[in-house]
KOLGUVEX-381492 format. One record per residue: z, x, y of N, C-alpha, C, CB in turn. Coordinates in steps of 0.2 Angstrom, whole numbers, plus 5000, padded with zeros to 4 digits. Glycine has a CB too. Layout:
% residues N
ZXYZXYZXYZXY/...
This chain:
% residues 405
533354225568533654295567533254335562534454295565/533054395562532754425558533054455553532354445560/532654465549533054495542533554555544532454515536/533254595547533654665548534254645552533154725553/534454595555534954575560535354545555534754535567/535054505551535654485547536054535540535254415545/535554575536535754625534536554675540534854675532/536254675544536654715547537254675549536354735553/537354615551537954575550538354575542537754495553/537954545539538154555530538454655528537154535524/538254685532538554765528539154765533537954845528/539454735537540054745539540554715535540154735545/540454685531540954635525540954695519540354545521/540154705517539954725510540454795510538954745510/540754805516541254895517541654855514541554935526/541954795515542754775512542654745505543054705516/541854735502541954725497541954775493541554675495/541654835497541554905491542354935492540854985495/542754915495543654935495543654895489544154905503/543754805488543954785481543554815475543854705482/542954825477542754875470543254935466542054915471/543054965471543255045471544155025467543255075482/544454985468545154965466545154945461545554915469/544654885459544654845453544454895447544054795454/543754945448543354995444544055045440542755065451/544455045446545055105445545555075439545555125454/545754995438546254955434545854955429546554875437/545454935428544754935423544654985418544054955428/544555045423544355135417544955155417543655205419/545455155420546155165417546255105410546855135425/546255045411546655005405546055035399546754905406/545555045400545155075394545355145389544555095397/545155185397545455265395546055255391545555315404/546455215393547155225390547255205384547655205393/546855155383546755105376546655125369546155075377/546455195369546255225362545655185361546955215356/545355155363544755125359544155175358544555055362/543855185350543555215349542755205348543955235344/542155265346541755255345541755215337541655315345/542155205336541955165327542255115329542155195318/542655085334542855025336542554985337543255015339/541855015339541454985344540854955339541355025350/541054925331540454935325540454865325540654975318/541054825326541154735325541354755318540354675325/541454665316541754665309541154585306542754655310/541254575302540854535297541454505293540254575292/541254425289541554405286542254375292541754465280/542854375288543454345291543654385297544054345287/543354455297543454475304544354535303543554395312/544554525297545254575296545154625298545454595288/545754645301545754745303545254755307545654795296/545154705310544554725319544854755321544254685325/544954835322545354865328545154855333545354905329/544354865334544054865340544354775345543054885338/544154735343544454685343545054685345544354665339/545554715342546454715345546254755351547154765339/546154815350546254835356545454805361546354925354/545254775362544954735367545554675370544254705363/546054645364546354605366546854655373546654575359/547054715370547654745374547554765379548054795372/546954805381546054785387546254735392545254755383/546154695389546054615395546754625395545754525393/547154625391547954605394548154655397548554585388/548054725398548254765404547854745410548154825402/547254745408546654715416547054655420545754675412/547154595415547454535419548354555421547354465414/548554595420549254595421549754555416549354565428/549354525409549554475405550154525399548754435401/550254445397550754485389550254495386551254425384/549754455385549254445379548754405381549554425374/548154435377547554425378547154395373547254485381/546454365371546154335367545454355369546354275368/545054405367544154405368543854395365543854445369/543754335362543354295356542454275357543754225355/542054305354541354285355541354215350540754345353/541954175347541554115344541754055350542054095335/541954065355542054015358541154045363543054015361/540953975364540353965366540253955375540253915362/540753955376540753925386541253935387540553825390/541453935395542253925398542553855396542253925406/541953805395542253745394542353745386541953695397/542253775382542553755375543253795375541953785369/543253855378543853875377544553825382543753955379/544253795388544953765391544953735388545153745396/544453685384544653625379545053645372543953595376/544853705369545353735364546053745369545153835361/546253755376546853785378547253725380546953845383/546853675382547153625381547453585379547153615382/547053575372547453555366547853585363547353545362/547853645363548553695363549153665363548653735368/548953665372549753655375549953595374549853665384/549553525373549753465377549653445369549353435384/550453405367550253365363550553265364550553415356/550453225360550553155361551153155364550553115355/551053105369551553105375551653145379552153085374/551353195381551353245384550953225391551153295380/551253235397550853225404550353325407551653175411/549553295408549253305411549153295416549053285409/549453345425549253345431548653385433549653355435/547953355435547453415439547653405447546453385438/547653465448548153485454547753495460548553545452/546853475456546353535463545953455463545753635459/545953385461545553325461544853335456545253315470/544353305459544053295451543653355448543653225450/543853355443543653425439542853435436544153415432/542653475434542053525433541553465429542253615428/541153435430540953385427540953395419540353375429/540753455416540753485410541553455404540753565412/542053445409542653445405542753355408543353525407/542453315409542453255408542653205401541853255409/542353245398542353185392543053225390541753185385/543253275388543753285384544553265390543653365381/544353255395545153255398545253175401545153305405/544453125400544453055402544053015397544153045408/543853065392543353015386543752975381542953065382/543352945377543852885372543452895367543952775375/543252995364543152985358543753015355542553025357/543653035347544253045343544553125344544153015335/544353145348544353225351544553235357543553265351/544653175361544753165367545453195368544653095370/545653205375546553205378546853145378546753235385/546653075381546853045381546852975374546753045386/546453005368546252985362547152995357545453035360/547253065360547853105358548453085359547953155359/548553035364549052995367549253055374549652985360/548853095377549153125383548953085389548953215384/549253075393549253025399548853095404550252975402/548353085408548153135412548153095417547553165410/548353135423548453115431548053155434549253115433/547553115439547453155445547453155451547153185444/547953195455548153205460547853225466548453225459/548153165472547553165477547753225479547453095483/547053255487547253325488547253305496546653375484/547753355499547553355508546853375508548153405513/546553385515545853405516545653475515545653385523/546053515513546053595511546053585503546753645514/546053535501545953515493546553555491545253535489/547253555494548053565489548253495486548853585494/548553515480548653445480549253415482548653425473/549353335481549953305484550253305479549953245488/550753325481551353305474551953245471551753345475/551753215467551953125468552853135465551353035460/552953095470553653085469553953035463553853065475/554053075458554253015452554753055446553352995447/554853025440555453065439555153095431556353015438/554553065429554053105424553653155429553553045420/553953215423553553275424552953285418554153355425/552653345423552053375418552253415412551553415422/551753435405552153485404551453525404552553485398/550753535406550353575411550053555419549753605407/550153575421549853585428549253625427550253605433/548753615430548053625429547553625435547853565425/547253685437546853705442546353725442547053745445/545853715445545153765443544953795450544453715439/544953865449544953905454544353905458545153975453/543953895457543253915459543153815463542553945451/542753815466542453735469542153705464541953735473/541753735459541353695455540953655459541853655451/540753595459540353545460540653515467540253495453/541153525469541653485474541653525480542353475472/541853495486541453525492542253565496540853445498/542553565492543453595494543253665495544053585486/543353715499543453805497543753805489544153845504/543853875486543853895483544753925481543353925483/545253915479545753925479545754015479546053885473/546254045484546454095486547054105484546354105491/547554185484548054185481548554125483548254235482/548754125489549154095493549054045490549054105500/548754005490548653935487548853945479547853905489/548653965475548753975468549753975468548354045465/549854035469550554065474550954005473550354085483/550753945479551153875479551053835474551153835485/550753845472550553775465550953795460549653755461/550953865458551253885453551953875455550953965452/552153885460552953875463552953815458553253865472/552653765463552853685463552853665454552153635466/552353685449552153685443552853695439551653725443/553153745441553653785438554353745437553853845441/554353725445554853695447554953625443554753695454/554453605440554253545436554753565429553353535433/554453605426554653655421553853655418555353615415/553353635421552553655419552453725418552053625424/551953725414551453775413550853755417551353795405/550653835422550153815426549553845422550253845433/548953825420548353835416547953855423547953755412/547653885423547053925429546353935426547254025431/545953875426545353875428544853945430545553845432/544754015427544654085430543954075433544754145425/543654035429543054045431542454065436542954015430/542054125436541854135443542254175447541654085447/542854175448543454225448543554265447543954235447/543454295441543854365441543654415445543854395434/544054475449543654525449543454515457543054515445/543654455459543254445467543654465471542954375471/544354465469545154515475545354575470546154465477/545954605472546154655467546754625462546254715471/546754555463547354555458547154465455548254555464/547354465450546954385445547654355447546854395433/547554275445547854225445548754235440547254175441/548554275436549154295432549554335437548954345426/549454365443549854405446550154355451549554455449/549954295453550254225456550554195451549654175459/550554185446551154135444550854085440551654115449/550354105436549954075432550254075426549254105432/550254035420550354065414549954075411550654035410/549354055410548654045406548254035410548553995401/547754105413547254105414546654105406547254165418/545954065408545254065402544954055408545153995394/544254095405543454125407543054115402543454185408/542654125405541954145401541554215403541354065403/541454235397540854315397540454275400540454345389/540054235400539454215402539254205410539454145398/540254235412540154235419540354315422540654175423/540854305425541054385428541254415425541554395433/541754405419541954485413541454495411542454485406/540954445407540354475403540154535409539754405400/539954565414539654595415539054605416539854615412/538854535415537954535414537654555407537654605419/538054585402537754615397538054555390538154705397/538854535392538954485385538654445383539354455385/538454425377537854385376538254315375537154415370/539054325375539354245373539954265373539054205365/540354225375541154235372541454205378541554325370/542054215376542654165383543254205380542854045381/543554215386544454225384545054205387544654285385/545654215385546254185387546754235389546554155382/547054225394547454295395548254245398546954365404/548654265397549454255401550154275394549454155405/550354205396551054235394550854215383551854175399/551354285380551154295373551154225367551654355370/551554195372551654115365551254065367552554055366/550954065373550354015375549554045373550454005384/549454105372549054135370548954145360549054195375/549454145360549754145351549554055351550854175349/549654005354549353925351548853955352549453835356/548453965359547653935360547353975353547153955369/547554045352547254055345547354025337547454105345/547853985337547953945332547553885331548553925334/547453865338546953825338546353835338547053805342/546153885340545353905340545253905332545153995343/545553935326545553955321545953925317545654015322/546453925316546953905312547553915312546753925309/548053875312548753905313549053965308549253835313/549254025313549554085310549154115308549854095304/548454125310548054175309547654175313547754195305/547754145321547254145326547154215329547554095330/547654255328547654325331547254375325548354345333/547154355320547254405315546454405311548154385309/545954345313545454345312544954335315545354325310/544254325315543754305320543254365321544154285326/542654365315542254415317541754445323541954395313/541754505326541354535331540654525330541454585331/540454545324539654545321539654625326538854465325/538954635330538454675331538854675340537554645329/539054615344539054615351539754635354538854545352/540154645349540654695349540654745357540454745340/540054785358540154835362539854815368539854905359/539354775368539054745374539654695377538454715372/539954655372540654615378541254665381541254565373/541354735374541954775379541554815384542554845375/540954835381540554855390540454805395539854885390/540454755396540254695400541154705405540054615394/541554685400542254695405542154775409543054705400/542054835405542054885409541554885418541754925403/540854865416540454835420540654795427540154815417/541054765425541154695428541154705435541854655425/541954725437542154755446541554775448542654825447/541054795446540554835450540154785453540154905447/539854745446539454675445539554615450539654655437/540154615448540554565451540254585460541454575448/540554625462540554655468539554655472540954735468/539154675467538454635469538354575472538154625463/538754545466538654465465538954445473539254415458/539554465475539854445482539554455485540554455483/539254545486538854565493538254525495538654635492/537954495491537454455489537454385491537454455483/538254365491538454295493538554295501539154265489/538854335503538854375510538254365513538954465510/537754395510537054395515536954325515536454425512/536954285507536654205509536954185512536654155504/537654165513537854145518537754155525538254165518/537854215528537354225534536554205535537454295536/536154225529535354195531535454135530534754225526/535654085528535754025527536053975533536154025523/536454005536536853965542536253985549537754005543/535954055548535554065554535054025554535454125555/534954015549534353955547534353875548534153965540/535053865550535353795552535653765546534653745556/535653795541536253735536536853765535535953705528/537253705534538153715534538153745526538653625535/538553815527538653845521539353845520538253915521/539653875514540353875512540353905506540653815512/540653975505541053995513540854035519541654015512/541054005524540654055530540454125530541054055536/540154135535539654215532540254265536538554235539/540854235539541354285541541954275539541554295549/541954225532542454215529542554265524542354155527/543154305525543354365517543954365519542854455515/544354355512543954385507543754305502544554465501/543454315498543154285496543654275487542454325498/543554215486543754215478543454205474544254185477/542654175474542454175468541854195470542554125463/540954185466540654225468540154185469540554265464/540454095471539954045472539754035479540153975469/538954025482538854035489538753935488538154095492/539153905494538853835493538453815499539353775493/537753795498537253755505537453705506536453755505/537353665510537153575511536353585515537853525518/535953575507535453575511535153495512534853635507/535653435511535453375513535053335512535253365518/534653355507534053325503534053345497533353335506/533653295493533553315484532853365484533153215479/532353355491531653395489532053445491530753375494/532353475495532553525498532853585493533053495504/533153555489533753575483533153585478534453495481/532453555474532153575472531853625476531953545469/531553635479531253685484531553775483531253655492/532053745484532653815485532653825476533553775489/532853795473532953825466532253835463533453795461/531853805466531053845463530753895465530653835464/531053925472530953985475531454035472531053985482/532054005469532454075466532354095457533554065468/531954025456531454035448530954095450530853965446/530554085452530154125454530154175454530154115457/530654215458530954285457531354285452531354315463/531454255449531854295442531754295438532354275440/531954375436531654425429531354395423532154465426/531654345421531554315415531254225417532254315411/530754235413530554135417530254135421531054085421/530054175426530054165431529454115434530154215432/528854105430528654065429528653975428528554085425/529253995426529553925423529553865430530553945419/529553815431529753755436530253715436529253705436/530853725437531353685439531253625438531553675443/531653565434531653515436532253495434531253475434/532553435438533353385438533253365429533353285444/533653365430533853315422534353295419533553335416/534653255414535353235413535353305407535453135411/535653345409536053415403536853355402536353535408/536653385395537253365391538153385394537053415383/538453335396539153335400538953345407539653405397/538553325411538353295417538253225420537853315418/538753195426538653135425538053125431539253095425/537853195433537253155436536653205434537253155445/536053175436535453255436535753315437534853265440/535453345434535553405437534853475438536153425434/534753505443534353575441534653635442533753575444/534253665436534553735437534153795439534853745429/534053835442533653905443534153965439533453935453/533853985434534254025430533654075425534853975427/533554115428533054165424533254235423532254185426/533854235420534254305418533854325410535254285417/534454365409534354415403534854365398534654505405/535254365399535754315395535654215395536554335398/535454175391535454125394535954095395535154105392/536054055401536654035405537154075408537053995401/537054145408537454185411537254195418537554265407/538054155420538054145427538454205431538454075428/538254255430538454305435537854345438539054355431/537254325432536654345434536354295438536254345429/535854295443535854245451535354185446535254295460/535754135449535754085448535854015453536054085443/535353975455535553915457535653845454535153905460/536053795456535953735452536353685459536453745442/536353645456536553565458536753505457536453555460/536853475455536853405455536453355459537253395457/536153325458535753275462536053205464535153255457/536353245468536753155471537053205479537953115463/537053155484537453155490538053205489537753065490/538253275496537653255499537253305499537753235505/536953325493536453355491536653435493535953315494/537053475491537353545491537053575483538453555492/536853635487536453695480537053755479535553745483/537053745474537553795474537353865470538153765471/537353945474537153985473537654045469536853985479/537254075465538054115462537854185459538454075454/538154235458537854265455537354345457537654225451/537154355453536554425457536854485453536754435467/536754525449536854595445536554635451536354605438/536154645456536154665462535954615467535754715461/536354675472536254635479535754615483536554665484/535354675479534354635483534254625480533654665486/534254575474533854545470534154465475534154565461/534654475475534954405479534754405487535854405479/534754445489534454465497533654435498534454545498/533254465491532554435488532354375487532454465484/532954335485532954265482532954215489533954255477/533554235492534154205497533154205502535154285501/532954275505532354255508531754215505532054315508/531754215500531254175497531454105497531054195490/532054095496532254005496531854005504533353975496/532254045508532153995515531354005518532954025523/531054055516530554065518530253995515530354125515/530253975509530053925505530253845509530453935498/530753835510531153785514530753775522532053815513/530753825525529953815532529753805530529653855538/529253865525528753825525528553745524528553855521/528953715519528653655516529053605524529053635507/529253625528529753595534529153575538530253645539/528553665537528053635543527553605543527853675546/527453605535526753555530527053475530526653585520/527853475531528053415530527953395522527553365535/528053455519528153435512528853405510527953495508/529253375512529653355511529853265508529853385516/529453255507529353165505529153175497528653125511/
């Protein structure tokens, strides 16, 4: 199929994704406009971080954006995975039960939810359970008379070949969760932004993220946040920091304005990133490999495209083609390697402006069976359209040299 034929299938979607912009843009520069936040809010703070306004009102920002009591936008927390590790020790203390509700979790949060260091969950005395899933990856729910006291979901696929959790599905878990007397924890990552309504509007109690993905905007150069209900967001701040002043400190510095513009940005960003996933999808499958989620699958909940391209050469090939074209690096050669909190190789194609900011187009994978790349991101949609051609262009080629050995 040729390029013009498949653009043309991809812009009958890209109409439904520019409807979820157009909504999201609108929740967005309302919760701002309304916010009071000023030109000198936007200066940061130094030292203990006291009397950040700008800061407070970034907090009341995300918590109008997410539909939340309360909100948390902290640049000291470093990944999505340092902040669920802060929210989970929060919630869960000795004898407390642990259900993952979606099977096995993001390789990154490994150690802390199965490890036997002195930092660990189950080092702390919390018993962690995880629960097998039907073939739509819901979980099964065990019949026993110990409950949880979180239930625990990670919205996006991650590394695992399940679809991506949608309202409806969140929706029932949160029921089930409740019905425990649990608190459901939401995984946001790669979510926000990709419907018109967050996990909190299902029946979430604690949604966390990472800047580094869809709120940053493209522009956050670091941070993570917490959004839901005010007593669960008042621990994880306790925790981050200290107890009784988790809300009340924590310097901005200089990056202050680029994280509240990154949220501001975001909906539009975000919506790139999908239109982008749209096209891979279709150029991908026309090219013969099983993708997910399908090129007529929307709406869409996060911003990850998944291939099965079946091979290890195949999976480097492809993320050296999407090195290549990217702005930064581009130079640079991919290679697998064990990154720190991976239990297998892994490679990454990632030549943004921010390092690890995955909302900018990025590939990576694992190096194990059965060998799926997983595609994300894109600040624009031809930048990804540019990529998406270059992988498969790249991928025949080496098909017809027999470069694949």
């Amino acid at each position: 199929m040729r390029n013009s034929d498949i653009l043309k299938q991809a812009r009958q979607t890209w109409l439904h994704v520019e409807a979820i912009v157009a909504a999201n843009v609108t929740r967005v520069a309302k919760a701002f406009s309304e916010s009071g936040l000023s030109t000198s809010d936007l200066g940061g703070s130094t030292g203990y971080g006291y009397g950040d306004r700008g800061r407070e009102r970034l907090d009341h920002i995300v918590a109008t954006i997410m539909h939340a009591e309360a909100a948390m936008v902290r640049p000291q927390w470093a990944s999505g995975t340092h902040a669920l590790a802060t929210a989970l020790r929060a919630l869960l203390s000795p004898g407390d039960h642990l259900w993952l509700a979606n099977g096995p979790i993001y390789d990154t949060l490994q150690p802390l939810i199965f490890g036997n260091s002195r930092t660990s969950l189950p080092s702390r005395g919390i018993d962690v359970r995880v629960l097998p899933t039907d073939k739509t990856g819901m979980p099964i729910w065990p019949q026993q008379a110990i409950f949880p006291r979180v239930v625990y979901i990670q919205r996006s696929r991650g590394y695992q070949s399940r679809p991506s959790f949608q309202a409806a599905e969140i929706r029932q878990i949160a029921e089930k969760a409740h019905s425990f007397g649990a608190w459901l924890v939401v995984d946001n990552c790669y979510g926000e932004f990709t419907l018109e309504e967050e996990p909190t509007d299902w029946g979430a109690d604690l949604i966390v993220g990472s800047l580094l993905k869809n709120p940053g905007g493209g522009v956050a150069p670091t941070g993570a946040y917490v959004a839901g209900k005010k007593a669960l967001v008042e621990a994880v701040g306790d925790m981050l920091l200290a107890p009784g002043i988790g809300h009340e400190v924590g310097p901005t510095g200089s990056i202050l304005r680029l994280i509240a513009q990154g949220w501001f940005l975001a909906p539009m960003i975000v919506g790139e990133a999908l239109m982008g996933g749209i096209y891979a999808s279709h150029a991908f499958a026309a090219a013969g490999f099983a993708v997910d989620p399908l090129p007529e699958q929307f709406p869409r909940s996060d911003i990850v495209t998944a291939v099965q391209l079946g091979d290890a050469k195949k999976i480097e090939i492809l993320c050296r083609a999407v090195q290549r074209v990217s702005p930064i690096d581009g130079y640079v050669i991919p290679e697998a390697w064990s990154m720190p909190g991976y239990a297998d190789p892994v490679i990454m194609a990632a030549g943004g402006f921010v390092a690890g900011g995955s909302l900018e187009l990025s590939c990576d994978a694992p190096i194990r069976p059965p060998y799926i790349a997983y595609l994300q991101g894109g600040l624009s949609k031809w930048h990804t359209v540019m990529a998406v051609d270059a992988g498969i262009s790249a991928l025949k080629t080496a098909n017809k040299t027999h470069d694949l050995t």
